[in-house]
MARNU-60261 format. One record per residue (C-alpha): residue number from 1; x, y, z; chain; residue in one letter. Coordinates in pm, 1 decimal. Example, Ala and Ser with C-alpha at 12.3 -4.5 7.8 and 13.67 -1.06 7.14 Angstrom:
BEGIN
k | east | north | up | c | r
1 | 1230.0 | -450.0 | 780.0 | A | A
2 | 1367.0 | -106.0 | 714.0 | A | S
This chain:
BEGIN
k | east | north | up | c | r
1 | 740.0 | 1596.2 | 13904.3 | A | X
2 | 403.5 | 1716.0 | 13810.7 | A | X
3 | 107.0 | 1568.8 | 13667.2 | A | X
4 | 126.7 | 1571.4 | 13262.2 | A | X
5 | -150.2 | 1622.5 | 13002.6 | A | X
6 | -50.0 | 1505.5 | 12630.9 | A | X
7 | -246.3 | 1518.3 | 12335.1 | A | X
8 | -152.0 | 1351.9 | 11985.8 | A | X
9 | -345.9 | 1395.3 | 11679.8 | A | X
10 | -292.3 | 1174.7 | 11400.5 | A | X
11 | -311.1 | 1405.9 | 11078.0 | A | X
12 | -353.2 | 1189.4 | 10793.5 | A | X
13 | -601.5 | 1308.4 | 10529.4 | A | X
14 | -732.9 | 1067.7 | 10298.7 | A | X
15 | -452.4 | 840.6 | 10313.7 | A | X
16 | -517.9 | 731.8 | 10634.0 | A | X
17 | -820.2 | 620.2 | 10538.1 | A | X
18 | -831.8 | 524.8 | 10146.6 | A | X
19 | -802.3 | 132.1 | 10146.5 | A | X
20 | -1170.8 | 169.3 | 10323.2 | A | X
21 | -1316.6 | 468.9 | 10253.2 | A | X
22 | -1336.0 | 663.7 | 9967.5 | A | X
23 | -1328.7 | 1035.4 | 9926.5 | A | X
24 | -1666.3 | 1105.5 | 9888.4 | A | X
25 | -1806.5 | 840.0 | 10121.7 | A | X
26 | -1626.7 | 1085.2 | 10389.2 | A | X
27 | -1615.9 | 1449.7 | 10176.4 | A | X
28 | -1724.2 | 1650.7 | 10433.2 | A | X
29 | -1486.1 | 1515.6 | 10723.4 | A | X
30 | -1185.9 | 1532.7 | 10490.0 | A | X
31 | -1287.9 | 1893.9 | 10347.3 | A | X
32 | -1275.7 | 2057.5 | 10690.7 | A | X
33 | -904.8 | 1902.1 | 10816.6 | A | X
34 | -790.9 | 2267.9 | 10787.3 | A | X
35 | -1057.1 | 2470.0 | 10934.2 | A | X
36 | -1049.7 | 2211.7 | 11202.9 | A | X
37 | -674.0 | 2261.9 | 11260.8 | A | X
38 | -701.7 | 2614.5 | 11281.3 | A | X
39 | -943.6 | 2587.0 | 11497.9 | A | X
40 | -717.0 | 2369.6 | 11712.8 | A | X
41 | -409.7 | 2568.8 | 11708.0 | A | X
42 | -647.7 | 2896.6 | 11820.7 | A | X
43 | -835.3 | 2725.4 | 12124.0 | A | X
44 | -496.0 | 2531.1 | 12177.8 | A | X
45 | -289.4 | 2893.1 | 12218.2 | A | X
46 | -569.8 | 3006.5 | 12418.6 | A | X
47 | -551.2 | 2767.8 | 12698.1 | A | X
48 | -183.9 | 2712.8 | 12691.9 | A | X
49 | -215.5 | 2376.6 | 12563.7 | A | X
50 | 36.2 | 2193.4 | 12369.1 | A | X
51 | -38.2 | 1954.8 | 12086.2 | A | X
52 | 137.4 | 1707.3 | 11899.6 | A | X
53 | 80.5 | 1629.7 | 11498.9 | A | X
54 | 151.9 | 1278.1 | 11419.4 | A | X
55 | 147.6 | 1354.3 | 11041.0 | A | X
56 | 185.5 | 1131.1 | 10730.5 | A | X
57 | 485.2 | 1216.9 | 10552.2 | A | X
58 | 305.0 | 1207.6 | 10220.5 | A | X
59 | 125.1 | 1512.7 | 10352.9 | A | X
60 | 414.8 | 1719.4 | 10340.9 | A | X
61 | 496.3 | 1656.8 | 9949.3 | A | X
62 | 361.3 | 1987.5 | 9776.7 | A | X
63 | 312.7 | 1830.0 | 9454.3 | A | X
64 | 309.2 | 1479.0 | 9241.1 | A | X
65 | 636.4 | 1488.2 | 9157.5 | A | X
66 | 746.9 | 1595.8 | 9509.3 | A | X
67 | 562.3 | 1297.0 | 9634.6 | A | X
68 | 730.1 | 1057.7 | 9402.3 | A | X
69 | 1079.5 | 1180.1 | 9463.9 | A | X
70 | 1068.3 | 1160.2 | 9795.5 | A | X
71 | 919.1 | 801.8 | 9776.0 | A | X
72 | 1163.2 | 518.8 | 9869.3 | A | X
73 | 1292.8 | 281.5 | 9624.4 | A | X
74 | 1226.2 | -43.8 | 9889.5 | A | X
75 | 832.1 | 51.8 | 9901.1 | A | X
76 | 555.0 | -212.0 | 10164.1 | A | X
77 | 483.8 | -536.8 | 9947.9 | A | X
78 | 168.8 | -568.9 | 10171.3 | A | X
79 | 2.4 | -926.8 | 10078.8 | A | X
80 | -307.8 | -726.2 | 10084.6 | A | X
81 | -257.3 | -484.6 | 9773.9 | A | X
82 | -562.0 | -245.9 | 9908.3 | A | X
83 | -350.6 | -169.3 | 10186.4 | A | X
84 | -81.8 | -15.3 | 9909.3 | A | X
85 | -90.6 | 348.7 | 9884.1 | A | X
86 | 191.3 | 343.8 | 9595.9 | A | X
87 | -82.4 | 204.3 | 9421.0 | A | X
88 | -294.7 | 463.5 | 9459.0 | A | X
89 | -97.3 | 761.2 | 9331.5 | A | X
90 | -247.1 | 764.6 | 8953.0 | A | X
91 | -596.9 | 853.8 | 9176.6 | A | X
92 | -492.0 | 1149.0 | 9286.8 | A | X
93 | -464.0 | 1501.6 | 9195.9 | A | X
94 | -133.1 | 1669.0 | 9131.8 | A | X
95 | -130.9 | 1963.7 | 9421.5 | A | X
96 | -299.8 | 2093.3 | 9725.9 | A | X
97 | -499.3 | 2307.8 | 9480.6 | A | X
98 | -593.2 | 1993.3 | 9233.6 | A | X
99 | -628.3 | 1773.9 | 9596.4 | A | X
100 | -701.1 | 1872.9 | 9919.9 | A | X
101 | -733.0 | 1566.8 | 10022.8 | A | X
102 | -377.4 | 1417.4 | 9969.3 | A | X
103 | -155.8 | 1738.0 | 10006.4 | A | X
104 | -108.6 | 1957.7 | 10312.2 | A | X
105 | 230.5 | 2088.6 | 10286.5 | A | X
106 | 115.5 | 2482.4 | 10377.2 | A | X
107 | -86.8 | 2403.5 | 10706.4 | A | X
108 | 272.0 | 2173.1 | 10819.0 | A | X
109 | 453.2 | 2487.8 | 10797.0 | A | X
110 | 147.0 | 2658.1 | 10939.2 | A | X
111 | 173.1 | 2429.4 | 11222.2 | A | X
112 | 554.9 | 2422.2 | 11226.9 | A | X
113 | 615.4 | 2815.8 | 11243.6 | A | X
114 | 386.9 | 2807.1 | 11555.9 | A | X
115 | 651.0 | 2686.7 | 11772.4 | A | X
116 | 362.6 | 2605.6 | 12085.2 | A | X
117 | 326.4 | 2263.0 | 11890.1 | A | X
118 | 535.8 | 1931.6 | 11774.0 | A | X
119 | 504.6 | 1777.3 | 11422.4 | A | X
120 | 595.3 | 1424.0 | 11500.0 | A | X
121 | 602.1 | 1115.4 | 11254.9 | A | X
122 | 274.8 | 900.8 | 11187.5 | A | X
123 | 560.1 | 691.8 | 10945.3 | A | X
124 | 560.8 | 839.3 | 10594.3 | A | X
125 | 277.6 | 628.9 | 10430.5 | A | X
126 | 73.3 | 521.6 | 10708.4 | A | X
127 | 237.5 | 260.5 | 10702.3 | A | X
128 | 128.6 | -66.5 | 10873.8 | A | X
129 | 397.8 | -253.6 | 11097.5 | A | X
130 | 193.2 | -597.4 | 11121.4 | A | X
131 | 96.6 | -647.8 | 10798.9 | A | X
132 | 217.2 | -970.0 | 10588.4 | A | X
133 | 413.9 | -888.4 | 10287.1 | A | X
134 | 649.2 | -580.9 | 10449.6 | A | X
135 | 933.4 | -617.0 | 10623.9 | A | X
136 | 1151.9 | -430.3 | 10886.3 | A | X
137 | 1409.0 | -312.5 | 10607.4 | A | X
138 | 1095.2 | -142.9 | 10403.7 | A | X
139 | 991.1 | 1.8 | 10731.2 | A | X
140 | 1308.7 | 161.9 | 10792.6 | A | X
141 | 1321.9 | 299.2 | 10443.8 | A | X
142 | 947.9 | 433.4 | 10537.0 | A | X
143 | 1085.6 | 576.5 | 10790.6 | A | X
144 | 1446.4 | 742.2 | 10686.6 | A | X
145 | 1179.3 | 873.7 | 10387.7 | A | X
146 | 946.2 | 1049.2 | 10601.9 | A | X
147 | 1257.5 | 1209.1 | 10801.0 | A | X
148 | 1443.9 | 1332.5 | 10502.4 | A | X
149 | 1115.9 | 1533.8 | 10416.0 | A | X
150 | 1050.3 | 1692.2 | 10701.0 | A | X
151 | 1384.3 | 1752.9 | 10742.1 | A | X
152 | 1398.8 | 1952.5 | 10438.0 | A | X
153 | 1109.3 | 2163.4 | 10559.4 | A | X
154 | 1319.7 | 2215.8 | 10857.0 | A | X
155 | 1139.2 | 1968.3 | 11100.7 | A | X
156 | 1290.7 | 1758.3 | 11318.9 | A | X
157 | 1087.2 | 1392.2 | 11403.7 | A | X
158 | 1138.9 | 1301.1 | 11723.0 | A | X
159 | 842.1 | 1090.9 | 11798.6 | A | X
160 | 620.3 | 879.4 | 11620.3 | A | X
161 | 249.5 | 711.1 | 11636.3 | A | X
162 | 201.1 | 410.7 | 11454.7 | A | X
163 | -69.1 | 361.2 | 11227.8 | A | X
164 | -351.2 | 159.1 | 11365.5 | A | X
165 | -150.0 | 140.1 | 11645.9 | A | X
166 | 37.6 | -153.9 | 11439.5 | A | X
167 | 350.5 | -220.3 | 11674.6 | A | X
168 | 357.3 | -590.3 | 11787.6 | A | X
169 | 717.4 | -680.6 | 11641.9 | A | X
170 | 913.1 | -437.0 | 11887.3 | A | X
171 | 1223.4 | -493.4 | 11675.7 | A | X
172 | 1019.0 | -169.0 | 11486.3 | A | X
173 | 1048.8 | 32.7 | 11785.4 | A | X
174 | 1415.4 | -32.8 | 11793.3 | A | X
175 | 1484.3 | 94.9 | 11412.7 | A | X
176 | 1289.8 | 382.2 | 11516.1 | A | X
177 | 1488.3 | 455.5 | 11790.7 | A | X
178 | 1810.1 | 418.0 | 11598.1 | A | X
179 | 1707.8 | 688.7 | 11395.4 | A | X
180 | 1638.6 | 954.3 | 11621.5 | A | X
181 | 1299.4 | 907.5 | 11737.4 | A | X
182 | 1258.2 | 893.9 | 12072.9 | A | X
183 | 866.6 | 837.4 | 12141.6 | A | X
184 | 541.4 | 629.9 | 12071.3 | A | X
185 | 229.3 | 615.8 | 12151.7 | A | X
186 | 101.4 | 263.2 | 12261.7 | A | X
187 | -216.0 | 159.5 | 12371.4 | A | X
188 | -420.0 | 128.5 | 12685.6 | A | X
189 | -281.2 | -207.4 | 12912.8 | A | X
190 | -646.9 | -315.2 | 12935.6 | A | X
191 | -705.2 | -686.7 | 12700.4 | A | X
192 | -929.7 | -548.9 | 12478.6 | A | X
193 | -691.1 | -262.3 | 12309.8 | A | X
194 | -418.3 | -549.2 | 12254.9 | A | X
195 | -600.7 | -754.2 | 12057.6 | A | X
196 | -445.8 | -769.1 | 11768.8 | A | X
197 | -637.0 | -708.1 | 11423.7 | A | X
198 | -545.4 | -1043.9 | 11298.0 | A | X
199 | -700.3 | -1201.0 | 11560.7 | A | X
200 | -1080.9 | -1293.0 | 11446.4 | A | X
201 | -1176.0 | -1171.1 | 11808.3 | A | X
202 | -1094.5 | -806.7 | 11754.2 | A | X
203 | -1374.6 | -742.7 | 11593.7 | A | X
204 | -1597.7 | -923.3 | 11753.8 | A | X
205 | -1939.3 | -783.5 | 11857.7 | A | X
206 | -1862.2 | -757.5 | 12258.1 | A | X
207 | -1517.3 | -583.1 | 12222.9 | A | X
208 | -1605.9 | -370.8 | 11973.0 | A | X
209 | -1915.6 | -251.0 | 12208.4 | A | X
210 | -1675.5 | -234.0 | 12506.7 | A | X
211 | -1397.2 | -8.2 | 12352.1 | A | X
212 | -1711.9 | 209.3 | 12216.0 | A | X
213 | -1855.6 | 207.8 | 12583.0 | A | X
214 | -1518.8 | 246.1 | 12791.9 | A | X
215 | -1519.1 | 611.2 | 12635.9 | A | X
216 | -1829.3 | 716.7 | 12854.0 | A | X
217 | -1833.2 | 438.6 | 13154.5 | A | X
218 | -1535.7 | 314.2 | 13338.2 | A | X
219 | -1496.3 | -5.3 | 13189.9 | A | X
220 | -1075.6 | -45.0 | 13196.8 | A | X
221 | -989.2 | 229.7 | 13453.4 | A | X
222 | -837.3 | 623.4 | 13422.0 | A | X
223 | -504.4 | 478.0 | 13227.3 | A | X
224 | -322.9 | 732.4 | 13382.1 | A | X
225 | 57.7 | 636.4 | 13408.6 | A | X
226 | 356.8 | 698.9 | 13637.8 | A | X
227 | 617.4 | 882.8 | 13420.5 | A | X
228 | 929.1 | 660.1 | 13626.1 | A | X
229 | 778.7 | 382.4 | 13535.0 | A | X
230 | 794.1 | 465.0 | 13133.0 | A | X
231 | 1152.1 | 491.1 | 13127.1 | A | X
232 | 1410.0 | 254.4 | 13007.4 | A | X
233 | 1747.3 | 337.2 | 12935.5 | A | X
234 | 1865.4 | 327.1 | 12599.4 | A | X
235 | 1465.1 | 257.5 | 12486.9 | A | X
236 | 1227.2 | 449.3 | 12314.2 | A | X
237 | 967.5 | 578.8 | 12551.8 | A | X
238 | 571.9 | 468.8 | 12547.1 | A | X
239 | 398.4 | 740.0 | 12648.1 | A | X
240 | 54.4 | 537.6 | 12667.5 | A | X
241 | -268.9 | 629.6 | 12505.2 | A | X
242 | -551.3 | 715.7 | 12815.7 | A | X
243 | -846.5 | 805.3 | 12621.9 | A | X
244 | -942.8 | 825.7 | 12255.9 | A | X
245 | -1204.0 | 1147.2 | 12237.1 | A | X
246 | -1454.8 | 974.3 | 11998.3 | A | X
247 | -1614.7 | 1291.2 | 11804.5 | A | X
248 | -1986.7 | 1417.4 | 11886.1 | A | X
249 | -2293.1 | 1182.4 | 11717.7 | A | X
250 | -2644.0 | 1378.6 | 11691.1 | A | X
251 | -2786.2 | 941.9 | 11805.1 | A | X
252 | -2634.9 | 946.6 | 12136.2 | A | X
253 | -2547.4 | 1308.3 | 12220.7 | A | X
254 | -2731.0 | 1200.0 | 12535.7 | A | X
255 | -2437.4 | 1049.9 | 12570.1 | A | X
256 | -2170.4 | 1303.7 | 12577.9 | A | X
257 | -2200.5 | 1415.5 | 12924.5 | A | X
258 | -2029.2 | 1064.7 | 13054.2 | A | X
259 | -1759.0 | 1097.8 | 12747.3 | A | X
260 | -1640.2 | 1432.6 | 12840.0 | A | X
261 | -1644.9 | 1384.0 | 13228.7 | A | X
262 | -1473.1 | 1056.0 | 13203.8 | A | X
263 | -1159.3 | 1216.2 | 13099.3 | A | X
264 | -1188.5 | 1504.0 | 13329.6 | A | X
265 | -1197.5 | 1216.8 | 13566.9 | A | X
266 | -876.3 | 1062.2 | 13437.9 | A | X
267 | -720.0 | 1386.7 | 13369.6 | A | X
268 | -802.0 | 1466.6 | 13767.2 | A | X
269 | -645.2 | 1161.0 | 13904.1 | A | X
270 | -343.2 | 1267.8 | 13634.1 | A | X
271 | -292.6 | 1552.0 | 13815.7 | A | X
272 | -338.7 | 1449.8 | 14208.8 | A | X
273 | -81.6 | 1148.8 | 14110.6 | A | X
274 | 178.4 | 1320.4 | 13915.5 | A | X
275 | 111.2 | 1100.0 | 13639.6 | A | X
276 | 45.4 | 1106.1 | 13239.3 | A | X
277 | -287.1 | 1115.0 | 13079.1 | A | X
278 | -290.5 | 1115.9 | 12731.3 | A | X
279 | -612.9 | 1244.0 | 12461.1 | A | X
280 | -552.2 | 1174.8 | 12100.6 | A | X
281 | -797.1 | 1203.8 | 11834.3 | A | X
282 | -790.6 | 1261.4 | 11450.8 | A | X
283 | -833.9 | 1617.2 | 11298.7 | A | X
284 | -1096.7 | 1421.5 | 11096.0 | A | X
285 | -1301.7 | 1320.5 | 11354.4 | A | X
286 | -1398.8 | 1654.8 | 11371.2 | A | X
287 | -1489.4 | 1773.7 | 11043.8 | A | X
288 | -1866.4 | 1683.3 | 11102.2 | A | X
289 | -2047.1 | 1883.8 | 11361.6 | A | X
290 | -1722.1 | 2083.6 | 11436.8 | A | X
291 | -1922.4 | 2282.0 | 11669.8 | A | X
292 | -2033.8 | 2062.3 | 11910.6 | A | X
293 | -1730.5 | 1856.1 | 11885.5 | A | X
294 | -1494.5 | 2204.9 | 11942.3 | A | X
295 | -1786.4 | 2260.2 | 12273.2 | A | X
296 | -1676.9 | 1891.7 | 12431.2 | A | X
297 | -1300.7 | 1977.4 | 12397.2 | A | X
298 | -1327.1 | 2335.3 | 12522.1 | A | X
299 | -1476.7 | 2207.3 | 12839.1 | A | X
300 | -1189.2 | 1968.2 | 12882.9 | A | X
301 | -946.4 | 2256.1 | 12827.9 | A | X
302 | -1116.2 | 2463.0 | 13088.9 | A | X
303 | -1076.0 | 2146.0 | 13325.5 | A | X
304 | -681.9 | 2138.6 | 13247.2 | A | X
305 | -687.0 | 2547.6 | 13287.9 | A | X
306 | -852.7 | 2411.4 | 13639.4 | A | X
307 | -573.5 | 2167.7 | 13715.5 | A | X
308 | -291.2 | 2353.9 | 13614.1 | A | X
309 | -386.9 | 2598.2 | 13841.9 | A | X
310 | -440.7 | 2377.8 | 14125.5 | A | X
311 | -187.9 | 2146.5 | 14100.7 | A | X
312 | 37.7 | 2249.5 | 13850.6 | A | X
313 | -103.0 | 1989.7 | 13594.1 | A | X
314 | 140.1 | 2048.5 | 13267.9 | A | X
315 | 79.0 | 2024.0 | 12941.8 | A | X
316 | 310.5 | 1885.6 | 12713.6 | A | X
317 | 429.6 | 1733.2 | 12333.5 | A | X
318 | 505.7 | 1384.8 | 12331.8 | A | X
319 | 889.0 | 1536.1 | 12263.8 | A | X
320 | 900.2 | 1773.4 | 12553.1 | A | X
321 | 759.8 | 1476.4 | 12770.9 | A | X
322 | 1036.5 | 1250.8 | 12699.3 | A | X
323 | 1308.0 | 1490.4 | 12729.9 | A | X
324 | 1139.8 | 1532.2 | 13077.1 | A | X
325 | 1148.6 | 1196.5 | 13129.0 | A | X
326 | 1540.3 | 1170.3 | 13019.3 | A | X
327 | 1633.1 | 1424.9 | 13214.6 | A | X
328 | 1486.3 | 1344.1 | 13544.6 | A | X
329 | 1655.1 | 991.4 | 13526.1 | A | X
């Protein structure tokens, strides 16, 4: 098998983002989520580069009502009532047209009658898996919620990326299996990405400065990953995060340089080792100097243009992966 380049975006809007941020504090981000995609999808098609949308099933509601209905009845009873989202719903408008910021049903089916591309699940609230006050019986109605919707647009989920990369009870990943989806994205093996947020030492100082730095020196390694190893029978497959592609800031564009070649570096060893290397990133991310930010990724595309013509490198959804993975074992 081949060397295998993956890249999951987690398309979330304001709602992945509300209990901390509010619209305006991050307007300008939020307001470009759709030229930004296009943007994507264009460069994406151009290079022969697959992508996969790890979207928030309240994104595919076209109205208030829509959004309500498709709501389940067990909702998160998060300790933490900031964390709600049900709570939020008298804030916002009643349409895409009212709201850009909470609806995005028309760029799903955008992104859906592409066919180059996989919507996958990013749960149907953004919902968060470690939080006290929910349980795995609300998560499973999360869940069953945020397939029924996309099934009804005619989507199939077959993988999913947890918010905040919440996933420590792996009794989760088992009720996501059992309903049809077949992928995750986990984190890096290094220490530092498996702190968990409850633990007072994830966000302290020094690992907050190291998972910042590790994106432009080689603090934790390439996190490339055999693709035999990821399989378990009967198990949903990890297909590991390698690199988070922190957008461009103006204060350290000095910077960017290391960022971009240390995952051409990773993506190179990807490809001489038939392994996995996986970007993700949040449409977001780039909705502030979209420019230099669409500059960085275009050079990383002409590096996987590079390897897939020297070695075959392959890009890939997170779905197409797996069913790789299935089949060769």
């Amino acid at each position: 098998m081949t060397g295998h380049f993956v890249i999951s975006l987690d398309y979330e809007l304001h709602w992945g983002v509300f209990d901390h941020r509010s619209v305006d504090d991050y307007k300008e981000n939020l307001a470009n989520v759709s030229r930004v995609i296009d943007r994507l999808i264009d460069l994406s098609d151009t290079y022969h580069i697959k992508l996969t949308f790890a979207t928030v099933g309240f994104l595919f509601t076209k109205d208030k009502a829509e959004l309500i209905a498709y709501s389940p009845r067990n909702k998160p009873q998060y300790t933490n009532n900031k964390l709600n989202p049900y709570l939020y719903f008298d804030k916002i408008g009643n349409d895409e047209i009212d709201d850009p910021f909470h609806y995005a049903c028309p760029m799903i089916e955008k992104i859906n009658a592409n066919k180059n591309h996989e919507i996958g699940t990013h749960t149907f609230s953004h919902y968060y898996c470690d939080e006290d006050g929910q349980n795995i019986k609300q998560f499973e109605e999360d869940l069953l919620a945020a397939k029924h919707i996309a099934k009804n647009k005619r989507i199939n989920l077959e993988s999913i990326v947890f918010p905040r990369n919440m996933i420590a009870n792996k009794t989760y990943l088992d009720v996501s299996y059992k309903h049809g989806i077949k992928s995750y994205r986990g984190t890096e093996k290094a220490y530092m990405y498996n702190i968990h947020p409850s633990n007072t030492k994830y966000n302290w100082l020094l690992f907050r400065l190291l998972r910042i730095l590790d994106c432009y020196i080689n603090i934790t390694g390439n996190n490339t990953y055999s693709l035999e190893e990821l399989y378990e029978e009967g198990k949903i497959i990890n297909l590991p995060s390698s690199r988070l592609l922190r957008p461009y800031y103006s204060f350290i564009k000095f910077l960017e340089p290391l960022k971009i070649q240390r995952i051409k570096k990773g993506m190179r060893r990807a490809a001489r080792k038939n392994e996995l290397f996986h970007l993700w990133w949040h449409p977001h991310n780039f909705g502030k100097n979209i420019d230099k930010n669409f500059k960085n990724l275009e050079k990383i595309f002409q590096e996987y243009e590079r390897l897939n013509r020297k070695r075959k490198f392959t890009s890939e959804t997170m779905t197409s992966l797996t069913r790789k993975i299935i089949n060769n074992n």
